[in-house]
gemmi code that builds the backbone of each chain (N, CA, C; Angstrom):
import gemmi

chains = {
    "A": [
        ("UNK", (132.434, 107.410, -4.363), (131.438, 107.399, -3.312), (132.112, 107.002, -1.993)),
        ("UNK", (131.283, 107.348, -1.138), (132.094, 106.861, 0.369), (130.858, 105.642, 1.255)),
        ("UNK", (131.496, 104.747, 1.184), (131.347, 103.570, 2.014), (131.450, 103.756, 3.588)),
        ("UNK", (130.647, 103.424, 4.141), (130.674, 103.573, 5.740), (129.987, 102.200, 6.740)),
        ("UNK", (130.728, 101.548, 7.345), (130.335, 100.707, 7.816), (130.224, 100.361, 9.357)),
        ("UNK", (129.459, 99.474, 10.061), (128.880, 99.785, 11.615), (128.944, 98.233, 11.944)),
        ("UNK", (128.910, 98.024, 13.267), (129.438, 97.058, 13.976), (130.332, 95.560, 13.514)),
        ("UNK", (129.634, 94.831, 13.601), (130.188, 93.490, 13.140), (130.677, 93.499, 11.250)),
        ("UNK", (129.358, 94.335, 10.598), (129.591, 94.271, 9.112), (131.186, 95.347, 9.101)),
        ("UNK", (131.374, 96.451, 9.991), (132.923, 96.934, 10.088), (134.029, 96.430, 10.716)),
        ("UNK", (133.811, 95.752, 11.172), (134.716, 94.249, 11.617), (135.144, 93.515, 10.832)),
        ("UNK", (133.684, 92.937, 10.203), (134.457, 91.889, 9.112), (135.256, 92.708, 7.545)),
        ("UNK", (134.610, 93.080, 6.975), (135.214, 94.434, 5.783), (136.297, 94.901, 6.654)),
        ("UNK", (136.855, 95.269, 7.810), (137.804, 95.397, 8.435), (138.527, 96.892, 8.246)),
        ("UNK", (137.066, 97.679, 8.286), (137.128, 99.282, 7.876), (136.149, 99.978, 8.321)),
        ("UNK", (136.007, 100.656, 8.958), (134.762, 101.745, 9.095), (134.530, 102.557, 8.129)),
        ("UNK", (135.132, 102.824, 7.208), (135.040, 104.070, 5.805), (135.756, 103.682, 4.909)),
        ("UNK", (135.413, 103.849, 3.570), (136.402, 103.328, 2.273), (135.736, 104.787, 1.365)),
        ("UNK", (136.475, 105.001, 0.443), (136.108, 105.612, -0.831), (136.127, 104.922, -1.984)),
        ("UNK", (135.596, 104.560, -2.851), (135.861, 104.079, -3.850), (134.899, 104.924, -5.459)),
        ("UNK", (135.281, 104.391, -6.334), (135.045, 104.387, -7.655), (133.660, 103.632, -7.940)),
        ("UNK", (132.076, 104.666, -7.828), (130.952, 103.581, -8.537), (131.369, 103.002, -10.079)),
        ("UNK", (131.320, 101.368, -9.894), (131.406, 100.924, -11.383), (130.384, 101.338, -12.079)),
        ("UNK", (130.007, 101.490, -13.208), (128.987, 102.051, -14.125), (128.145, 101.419, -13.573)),
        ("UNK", (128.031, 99.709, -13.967), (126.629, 98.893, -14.114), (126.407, 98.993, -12.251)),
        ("UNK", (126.728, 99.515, -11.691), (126.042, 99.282, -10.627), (125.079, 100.987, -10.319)),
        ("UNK", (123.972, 100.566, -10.183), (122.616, 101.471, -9.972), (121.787, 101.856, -8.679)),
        ("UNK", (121.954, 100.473, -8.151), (121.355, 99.913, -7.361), (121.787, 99.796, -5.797)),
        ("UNK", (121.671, 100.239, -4.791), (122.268, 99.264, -3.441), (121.975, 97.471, -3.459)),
        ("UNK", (121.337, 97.331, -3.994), (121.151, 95.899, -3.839), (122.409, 95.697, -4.780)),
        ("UNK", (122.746, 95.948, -5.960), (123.632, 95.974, -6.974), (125.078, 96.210, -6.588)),
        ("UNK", (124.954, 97.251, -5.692), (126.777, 97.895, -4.766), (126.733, 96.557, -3.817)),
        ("UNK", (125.736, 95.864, -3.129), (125.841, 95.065, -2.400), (126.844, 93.591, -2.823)),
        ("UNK", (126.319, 93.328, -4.033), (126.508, 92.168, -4.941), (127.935, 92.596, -5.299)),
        ("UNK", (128.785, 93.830, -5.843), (129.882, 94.344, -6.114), (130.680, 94.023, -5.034)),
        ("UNK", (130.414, 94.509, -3.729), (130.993, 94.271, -2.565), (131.326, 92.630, -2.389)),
        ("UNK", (130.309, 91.892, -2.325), (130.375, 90.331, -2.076), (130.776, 89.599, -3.221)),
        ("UNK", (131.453, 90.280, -4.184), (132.056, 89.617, -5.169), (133.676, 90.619, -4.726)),
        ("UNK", (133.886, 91.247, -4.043), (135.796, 91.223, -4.011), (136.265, 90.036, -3.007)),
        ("UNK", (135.090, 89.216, -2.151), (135.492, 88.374, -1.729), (135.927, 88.588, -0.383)),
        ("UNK", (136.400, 87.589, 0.619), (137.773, 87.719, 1.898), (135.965, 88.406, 3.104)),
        ("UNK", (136.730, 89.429, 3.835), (135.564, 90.084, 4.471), (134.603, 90.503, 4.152)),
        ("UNK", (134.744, 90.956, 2.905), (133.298, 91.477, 2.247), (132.277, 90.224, 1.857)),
        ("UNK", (132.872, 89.376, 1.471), (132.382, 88.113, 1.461), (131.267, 87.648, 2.326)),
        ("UNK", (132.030, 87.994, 3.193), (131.237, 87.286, 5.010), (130.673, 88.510, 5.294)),
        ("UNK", (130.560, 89.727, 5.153), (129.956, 90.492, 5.576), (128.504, 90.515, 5.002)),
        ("UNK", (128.691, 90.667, 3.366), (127.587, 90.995, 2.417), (127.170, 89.112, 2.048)),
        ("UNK", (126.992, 88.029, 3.324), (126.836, 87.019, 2.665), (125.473, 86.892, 2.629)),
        ("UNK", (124.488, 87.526, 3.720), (123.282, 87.424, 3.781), (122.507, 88.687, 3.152)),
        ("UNK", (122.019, 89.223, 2.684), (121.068, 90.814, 2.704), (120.509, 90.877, 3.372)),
        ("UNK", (119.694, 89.520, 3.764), (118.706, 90.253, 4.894), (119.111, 90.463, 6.480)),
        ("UNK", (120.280, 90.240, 6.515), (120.356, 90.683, 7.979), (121.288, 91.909, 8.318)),
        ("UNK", (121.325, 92.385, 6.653), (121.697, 94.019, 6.630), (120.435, 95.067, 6.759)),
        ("UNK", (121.066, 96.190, 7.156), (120.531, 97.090, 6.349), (121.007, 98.317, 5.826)),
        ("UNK", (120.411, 99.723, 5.043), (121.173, 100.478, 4.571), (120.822, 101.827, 4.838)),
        ("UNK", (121.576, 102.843, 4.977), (121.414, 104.005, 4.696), (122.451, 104.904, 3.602)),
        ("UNK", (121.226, 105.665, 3.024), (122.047, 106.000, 2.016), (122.113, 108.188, 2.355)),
        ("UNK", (123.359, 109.259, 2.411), (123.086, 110.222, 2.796), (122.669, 110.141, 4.369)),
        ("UNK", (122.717, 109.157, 5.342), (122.520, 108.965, 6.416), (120.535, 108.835, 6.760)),
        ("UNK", (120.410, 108.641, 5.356), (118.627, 108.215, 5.800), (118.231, 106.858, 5.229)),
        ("UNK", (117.564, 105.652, 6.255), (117.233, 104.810, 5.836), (116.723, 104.522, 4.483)),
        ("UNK", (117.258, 103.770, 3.870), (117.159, 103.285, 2.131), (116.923, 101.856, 2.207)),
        ("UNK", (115.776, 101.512, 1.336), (115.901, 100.166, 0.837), (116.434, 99.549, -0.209)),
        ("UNK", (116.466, 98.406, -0.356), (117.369, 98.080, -1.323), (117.345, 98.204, -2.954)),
        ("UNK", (116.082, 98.516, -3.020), (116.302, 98.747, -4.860), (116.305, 99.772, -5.188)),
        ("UNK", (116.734, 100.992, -4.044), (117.057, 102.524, -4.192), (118.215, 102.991, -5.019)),
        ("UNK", (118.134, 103.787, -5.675), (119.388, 104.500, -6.602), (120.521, 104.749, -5.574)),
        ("UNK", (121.720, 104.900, -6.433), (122.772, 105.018, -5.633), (124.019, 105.684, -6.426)),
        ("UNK", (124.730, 106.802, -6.203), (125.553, 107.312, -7.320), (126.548, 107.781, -6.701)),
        ("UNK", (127.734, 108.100, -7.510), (128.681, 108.338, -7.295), (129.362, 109.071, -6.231)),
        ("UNK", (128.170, 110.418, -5.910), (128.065, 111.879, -5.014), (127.691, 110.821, -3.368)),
        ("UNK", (127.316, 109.616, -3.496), (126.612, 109.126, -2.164), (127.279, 108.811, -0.954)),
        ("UNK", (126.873, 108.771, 0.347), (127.636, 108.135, 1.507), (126.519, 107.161, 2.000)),
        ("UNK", (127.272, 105.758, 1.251), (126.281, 104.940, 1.828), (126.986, 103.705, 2.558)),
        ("UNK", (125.885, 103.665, 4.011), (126.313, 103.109, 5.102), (125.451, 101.484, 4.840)),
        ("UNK", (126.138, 100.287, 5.264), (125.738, 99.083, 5.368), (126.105, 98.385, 7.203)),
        ("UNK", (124.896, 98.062, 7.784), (124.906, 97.844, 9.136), (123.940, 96.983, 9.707)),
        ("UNK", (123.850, 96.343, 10.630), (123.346, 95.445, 11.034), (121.826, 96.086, 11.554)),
        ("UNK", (120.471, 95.558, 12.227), (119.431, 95.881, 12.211), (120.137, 96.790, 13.598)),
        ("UNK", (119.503, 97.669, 14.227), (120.352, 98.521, 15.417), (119.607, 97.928, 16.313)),
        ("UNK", (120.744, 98.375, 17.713), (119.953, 98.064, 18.832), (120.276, 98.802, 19.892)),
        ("UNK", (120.022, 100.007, 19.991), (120.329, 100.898, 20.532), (119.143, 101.213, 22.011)),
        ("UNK", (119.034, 102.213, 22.243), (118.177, 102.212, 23.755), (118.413, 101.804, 24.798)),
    ],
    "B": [
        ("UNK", (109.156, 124.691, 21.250), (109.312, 123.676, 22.302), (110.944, 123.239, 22.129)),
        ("UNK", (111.783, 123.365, 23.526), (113.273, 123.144, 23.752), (113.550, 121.918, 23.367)),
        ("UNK", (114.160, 121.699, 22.417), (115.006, 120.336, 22.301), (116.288, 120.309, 22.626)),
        ("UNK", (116.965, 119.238, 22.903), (118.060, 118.573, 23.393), (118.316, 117.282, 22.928)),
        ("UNK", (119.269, 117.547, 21.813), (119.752, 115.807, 21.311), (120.992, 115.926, 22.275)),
        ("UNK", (121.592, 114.836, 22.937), (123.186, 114.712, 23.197), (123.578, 113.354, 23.024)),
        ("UNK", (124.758, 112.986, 22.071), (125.108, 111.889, 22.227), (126.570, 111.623, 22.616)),
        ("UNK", (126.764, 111.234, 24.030), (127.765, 111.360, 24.763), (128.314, 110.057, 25.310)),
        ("UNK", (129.656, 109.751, 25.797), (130.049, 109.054, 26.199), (130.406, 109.134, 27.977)),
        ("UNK", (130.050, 110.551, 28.496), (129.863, 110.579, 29.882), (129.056, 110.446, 29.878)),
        ("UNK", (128.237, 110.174, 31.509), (127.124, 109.906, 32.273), (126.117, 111.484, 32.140)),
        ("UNK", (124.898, 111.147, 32.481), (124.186, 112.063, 32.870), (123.561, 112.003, 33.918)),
        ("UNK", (123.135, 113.494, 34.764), (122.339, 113.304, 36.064), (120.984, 113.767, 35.625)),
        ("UNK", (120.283, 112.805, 36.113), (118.565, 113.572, 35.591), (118.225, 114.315, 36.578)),
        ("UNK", (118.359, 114.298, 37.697), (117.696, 115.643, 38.148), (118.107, 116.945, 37.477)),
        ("UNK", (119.643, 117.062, 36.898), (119.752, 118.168, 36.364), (119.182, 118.377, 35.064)),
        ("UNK", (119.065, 117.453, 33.973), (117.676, 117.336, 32.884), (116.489, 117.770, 32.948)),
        ("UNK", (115.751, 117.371, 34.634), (114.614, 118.087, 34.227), (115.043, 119.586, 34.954)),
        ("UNK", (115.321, 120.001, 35.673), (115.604, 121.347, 36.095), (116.223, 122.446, 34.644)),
        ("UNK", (116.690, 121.336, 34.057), (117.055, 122.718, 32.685), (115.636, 122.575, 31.814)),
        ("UNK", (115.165, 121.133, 31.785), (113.766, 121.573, 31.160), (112.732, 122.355, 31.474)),
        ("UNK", (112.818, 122.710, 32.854), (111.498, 123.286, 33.375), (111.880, 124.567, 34.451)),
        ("UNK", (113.154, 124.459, 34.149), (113.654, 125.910, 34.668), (113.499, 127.316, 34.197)),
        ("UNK", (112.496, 128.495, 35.019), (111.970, 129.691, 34.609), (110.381, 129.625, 34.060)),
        ("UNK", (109.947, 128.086, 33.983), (108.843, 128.126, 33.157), (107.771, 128.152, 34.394)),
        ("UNK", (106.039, 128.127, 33.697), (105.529, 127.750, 34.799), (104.232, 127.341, 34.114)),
        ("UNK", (104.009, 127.032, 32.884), (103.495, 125.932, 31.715), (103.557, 124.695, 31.956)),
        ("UNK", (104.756, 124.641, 32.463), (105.057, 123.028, 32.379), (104.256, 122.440, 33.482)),
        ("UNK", (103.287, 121.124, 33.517), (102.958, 120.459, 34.860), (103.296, 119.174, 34.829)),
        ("UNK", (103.805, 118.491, 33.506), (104.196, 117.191, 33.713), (105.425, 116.720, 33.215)),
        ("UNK", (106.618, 115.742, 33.583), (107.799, 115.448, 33.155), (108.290, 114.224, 33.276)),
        ("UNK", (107.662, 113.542, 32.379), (108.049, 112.364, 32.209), (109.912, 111.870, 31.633)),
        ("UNK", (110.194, 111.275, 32.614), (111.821, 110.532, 32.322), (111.551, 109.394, 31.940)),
        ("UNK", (112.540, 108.725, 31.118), (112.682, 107.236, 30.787), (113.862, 107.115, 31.101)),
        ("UNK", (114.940, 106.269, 31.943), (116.271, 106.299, 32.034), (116.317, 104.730, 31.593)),
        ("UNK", (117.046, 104.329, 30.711), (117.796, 103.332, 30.744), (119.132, 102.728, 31.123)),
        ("UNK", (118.855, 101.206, 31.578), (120.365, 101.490, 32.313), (121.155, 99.757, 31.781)),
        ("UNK", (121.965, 99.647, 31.796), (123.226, 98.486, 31.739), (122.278, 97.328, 32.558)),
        ("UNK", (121.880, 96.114, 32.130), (121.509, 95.523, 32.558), (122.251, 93.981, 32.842)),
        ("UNK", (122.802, 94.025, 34.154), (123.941, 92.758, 34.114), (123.474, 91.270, 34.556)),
        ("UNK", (122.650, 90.991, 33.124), (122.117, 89.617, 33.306), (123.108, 88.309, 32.467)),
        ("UNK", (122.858, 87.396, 33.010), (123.564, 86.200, 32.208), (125.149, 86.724, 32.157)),
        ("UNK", (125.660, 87.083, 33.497), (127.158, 87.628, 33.948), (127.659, 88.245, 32.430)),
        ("UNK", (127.428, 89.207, 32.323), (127.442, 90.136, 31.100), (128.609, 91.119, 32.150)),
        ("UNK", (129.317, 91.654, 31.329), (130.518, 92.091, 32.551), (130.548, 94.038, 31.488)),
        ("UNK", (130.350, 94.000, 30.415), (130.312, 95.229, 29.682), (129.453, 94.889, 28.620)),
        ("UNK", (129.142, 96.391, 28.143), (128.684, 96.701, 26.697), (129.321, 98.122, 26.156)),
        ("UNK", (129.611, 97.444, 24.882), (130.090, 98.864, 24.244), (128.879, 99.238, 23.401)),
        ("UNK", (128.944, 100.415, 23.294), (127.871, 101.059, 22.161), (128.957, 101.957, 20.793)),
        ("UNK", (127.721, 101.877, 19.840), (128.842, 102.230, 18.911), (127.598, 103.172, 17.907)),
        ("UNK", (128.102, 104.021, 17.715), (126.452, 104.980, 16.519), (127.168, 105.469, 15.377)),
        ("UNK", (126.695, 105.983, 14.632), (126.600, 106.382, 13.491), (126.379, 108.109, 13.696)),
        ("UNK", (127.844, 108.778, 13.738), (127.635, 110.079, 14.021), (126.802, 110.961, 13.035)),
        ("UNK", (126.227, 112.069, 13.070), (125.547, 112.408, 12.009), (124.072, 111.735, 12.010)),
        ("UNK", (123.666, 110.745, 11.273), (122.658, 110.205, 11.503), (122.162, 109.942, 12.542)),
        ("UNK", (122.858, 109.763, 13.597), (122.141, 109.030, 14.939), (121.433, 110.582, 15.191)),
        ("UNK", (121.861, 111.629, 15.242), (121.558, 113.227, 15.788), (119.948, 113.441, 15.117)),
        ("UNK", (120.058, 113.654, 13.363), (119.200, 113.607, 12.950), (117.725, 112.468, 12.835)),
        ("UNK", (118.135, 111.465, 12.583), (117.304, 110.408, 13.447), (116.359, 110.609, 14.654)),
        ("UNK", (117.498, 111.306, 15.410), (116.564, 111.320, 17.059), (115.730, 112.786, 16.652)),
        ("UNK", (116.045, 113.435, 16.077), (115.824, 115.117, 15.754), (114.508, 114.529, 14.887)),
        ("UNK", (114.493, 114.262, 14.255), (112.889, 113.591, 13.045), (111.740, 112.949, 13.942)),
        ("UNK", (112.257, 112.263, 14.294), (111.195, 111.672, 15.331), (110.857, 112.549, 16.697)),
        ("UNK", (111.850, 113.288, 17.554), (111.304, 114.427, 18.626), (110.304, 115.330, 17.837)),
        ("UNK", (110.466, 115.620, 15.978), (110.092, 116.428, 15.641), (108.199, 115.710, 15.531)),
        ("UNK", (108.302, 114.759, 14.864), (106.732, 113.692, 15.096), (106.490, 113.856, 16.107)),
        ("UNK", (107.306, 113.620, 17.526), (106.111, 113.174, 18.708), (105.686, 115.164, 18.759)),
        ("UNK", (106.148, 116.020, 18.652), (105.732, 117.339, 18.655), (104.610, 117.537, 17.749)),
        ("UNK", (104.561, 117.229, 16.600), (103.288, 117.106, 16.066), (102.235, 116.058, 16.173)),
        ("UNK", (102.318, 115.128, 17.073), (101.258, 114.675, 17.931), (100.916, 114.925, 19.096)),
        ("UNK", (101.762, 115.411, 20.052), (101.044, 115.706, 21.264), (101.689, 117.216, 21.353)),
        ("UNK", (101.001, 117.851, 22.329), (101.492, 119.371, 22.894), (102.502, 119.076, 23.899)),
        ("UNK", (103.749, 119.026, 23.224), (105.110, 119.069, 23.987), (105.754, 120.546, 24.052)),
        ("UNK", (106.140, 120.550, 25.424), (106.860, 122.041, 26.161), (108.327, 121.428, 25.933)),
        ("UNK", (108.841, 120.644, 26.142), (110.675, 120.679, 25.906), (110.589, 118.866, 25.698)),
        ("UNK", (111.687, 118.736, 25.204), (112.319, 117.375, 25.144), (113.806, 117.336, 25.596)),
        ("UNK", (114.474, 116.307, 26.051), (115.494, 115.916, 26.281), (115.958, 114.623, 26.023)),
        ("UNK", (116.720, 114.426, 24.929), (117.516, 112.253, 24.811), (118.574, 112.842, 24.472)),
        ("UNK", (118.976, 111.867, 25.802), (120.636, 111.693, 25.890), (120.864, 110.097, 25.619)),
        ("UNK", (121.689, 109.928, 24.881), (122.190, 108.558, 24.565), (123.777, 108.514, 24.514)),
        ("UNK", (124.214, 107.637, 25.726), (125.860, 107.207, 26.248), (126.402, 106.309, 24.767)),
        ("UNK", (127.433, 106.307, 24.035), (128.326, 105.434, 23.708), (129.260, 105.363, 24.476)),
        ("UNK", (130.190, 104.223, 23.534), (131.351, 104.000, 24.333), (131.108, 102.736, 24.942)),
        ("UNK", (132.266, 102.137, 26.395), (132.098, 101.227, 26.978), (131.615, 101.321, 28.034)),
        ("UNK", (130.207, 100.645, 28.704), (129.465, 101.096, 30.026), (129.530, 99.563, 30.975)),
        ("UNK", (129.296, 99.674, 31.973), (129.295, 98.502, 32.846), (128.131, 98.283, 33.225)),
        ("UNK", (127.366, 97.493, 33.758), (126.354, 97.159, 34.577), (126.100, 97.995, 35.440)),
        ("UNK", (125.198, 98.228, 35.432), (124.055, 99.346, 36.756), (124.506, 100.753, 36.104)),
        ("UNK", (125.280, 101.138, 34.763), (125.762, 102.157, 34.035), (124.269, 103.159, 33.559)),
        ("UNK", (124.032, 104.394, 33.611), (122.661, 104.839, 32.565), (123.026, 104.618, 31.183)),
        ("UNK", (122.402, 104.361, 30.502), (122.885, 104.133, 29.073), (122.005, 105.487, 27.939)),
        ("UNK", (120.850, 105.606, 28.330), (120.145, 106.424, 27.808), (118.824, 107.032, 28.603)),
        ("UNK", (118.590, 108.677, 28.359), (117.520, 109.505, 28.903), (116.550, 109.811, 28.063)),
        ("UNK", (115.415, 109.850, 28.586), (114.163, 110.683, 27.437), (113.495, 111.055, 28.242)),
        ("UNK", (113.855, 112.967, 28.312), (112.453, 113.401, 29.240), (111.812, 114.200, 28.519)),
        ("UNK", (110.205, 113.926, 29.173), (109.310, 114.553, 28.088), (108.577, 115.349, 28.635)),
        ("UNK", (108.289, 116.900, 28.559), (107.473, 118.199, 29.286), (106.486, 118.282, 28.587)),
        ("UNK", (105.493, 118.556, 29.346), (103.984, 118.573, 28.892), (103.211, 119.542, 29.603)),
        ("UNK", (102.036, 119.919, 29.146), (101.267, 120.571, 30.652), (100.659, 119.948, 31.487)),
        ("UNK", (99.814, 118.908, 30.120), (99.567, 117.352, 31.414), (100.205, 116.201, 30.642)),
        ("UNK", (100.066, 115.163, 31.571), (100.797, 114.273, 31.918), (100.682, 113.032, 30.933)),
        ("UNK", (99.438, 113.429, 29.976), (99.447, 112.212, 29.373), (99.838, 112.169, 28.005)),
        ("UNK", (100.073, 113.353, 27.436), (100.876, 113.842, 26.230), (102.733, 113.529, 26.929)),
        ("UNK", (102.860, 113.825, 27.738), (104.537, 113.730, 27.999), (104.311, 112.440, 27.957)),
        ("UNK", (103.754, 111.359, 28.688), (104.132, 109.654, 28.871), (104.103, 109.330, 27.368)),
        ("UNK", (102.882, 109.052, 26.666), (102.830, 108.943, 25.405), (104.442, 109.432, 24.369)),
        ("UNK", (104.458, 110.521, 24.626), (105.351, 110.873, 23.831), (107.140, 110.160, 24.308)),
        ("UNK", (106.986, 110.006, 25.373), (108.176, 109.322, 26.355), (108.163, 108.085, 25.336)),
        ("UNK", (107.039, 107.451, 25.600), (106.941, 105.717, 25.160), (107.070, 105.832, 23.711)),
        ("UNK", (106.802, 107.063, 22.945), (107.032, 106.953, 21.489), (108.205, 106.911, 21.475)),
        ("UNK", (108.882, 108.296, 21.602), (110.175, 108.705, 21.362), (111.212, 107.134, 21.560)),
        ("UNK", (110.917, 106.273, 22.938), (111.818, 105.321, 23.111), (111.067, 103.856, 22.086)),
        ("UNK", (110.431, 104.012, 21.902), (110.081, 102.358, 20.924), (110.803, 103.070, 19.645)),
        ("UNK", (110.494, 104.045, 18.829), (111.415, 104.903, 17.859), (113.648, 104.680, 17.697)),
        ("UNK", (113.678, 105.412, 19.330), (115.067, 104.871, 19.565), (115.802, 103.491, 19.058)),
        ("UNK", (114.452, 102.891, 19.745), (115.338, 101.217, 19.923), (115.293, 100.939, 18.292)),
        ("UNK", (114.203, 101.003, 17.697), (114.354, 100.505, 16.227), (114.464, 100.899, 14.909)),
        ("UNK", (114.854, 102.775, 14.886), (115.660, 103.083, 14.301), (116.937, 104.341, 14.268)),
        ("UNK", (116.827, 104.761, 15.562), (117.770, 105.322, 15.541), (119.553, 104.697, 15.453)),
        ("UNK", (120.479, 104.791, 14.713), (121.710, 104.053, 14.414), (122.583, 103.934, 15.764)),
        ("UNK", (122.075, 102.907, 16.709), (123.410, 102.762, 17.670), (123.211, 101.084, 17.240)),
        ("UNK", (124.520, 100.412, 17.702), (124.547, 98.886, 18.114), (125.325, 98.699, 18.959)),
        ("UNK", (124.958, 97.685, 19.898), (125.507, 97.382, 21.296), (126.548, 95.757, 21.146)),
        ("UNK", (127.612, 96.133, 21.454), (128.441, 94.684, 21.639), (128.471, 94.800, 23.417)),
        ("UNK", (128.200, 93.623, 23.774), (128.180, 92.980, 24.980), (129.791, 91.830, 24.834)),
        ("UNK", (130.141, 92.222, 26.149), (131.081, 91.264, 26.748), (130.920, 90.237, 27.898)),
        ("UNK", (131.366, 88.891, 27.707), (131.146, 88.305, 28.571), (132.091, 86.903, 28.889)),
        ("UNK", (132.788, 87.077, 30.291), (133.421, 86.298, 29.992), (135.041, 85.991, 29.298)),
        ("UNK", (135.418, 87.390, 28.701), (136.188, 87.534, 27.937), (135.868, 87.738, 26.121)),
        ("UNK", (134.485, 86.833, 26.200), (134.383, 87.018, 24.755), (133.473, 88.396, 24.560)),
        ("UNK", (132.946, 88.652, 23.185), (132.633, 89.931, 22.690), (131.247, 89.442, 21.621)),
        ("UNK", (129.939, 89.532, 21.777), (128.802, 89.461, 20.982), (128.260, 90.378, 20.559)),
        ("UNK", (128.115, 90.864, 19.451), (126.769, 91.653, 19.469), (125.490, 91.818, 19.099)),
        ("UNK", (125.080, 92.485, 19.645), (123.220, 92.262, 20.184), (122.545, 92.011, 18.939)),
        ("UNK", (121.588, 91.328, 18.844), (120.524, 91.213, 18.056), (119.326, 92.090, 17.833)),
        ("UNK", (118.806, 92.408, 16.832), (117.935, 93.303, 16.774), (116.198, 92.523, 17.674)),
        ("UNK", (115.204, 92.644, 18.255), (114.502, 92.277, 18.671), (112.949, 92.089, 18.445)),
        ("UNK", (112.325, 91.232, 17.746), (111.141, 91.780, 17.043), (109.942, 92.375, 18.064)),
        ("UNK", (110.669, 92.245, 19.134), (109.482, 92.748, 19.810), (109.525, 94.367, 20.103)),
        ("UNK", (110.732, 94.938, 20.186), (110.903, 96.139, 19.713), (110.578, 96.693, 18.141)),
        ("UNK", (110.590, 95.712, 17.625), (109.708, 95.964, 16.248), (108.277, 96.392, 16.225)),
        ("UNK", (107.473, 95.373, 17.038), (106.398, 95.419, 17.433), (106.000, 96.435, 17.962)),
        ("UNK", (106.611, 96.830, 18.964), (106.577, 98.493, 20.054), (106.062, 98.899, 19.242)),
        ("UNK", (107.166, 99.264, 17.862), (107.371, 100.583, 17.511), (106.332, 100.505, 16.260)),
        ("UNK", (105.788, 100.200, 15.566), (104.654, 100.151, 14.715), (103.324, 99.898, 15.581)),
        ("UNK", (102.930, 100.080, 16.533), (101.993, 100.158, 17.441), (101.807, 101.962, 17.258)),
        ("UNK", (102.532, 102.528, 16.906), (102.405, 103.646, 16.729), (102.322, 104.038, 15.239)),
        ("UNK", (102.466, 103.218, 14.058), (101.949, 104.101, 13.202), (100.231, 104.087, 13.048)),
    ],
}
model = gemmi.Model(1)
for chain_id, residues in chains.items():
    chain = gemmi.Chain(chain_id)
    for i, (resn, *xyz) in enumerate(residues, 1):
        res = gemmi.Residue()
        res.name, res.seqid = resn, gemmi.SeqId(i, " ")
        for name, pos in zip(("N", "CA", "C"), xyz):
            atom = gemmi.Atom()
            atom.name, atom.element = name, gemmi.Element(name[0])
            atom.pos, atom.b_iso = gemmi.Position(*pos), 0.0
            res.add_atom(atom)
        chain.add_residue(res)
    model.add_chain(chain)
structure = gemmi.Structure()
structure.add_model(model)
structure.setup_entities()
């Protein structure tokens, strides 16, 4: 799957894009979230809160107990503030 | 009805926005602009903007496509600047063609409460030397569910 990340949360993870390998047991974005904040270092500090993330998954807003698979591009980013 | 997404890192001139919106027509009687601009309060010296290519396009494209099925819109135009802008900089356009005037404002004020709270940009502000970035705002929250 491809990982994509936006302001401060791509700062700290210290990447704008990753690819990686979905582990099986993870189903969930709330679940990829918890995967992420367990490699620790930036991801750590990035994924330390949930709620002051949010997600898109395929580039359309997703909440968190949405499916999530292997084929996905899912983005983790702060609330926007654009305008 | 003409749409126009652009998401650019040069400037735009609005007089030339509405002249491509309402150029050849003679439908059109109202044209509402929204310009936003760099606001250099609390010695704020820059802001960078940063979006989410792809999504930010479609985003703005879903919602021009709503305010069209609520009011009788003749053209749209949002332009939204990334990149690094300075104070007194435009940062973002929304003009809205109508025949009258109160379907374009409406749809102006939708389209931008929409922008601010979900289309994918985020703004880091500089100041000072250091680098923050912006907080999301509940009162732009508020705006924007005033409309569902």
């Amino acid at each position: 799957m491809t990982l994509v990340y936006f302001a401060w949360v791509r700062q700290k993870v210290g990447a704008g894009e990753e690819r990686i390998a979905l582990p099986a047991e993870v189903t969930t974005v709330a679940e990829l979230a918890a995967f992420l904040r367990a490699k620790g270092g930036g991801y750590a500090e990035a994924f330390a809160d949930d709620k002051r993330l949010r997600v898109a998954i395929n580039q359309e807003h997703a909440g968190w107990d949405a499916p999530v698979t292997d084929a996905d591009e899912i983005a983790f980013f702060p609330p926007v503030t654009g305008g | 009805m003409t749409t126009r997404i652009s998401i650019q890192t040069h400037d735009f001139d609005v007089n030339a926005e509405i002249a491509a919106l309402t150029e050849g027509r003679s439908d059109i009687g109202a044209v509402v602009t929204f310009s936003g601009l760099v606001r250099g309060d609390d010695s704020l010296t820059a802001m960078t903007l940063e979006h989410y290519p792809g999504m930010t396009e479609r985003e703005i494209a879903a919602h021009v496509a709503e305010a069209e099925g609520r009011w009788p819109l003749l053209g749209v135009t949002v332009i939204h600047r990334v990149g690094r802008l300075l104070p007194g900089a435009r940062i973002v356009l929304v003009a809205v063609a109508s025949s009258h005037r109160g379907a374009a404002f409406a749809a102006a004020e939708f389209l931008m409460d929409y922008l601010k709270t979900r289309a994918p940009f985020w703004k880091e502000e500089e100041r000072a030397g250091d680098t923050r970035w912006v907080e999301a705002r509940a009162s732009d929250d508020d705006a924007a569910k005033r409309w569902r």
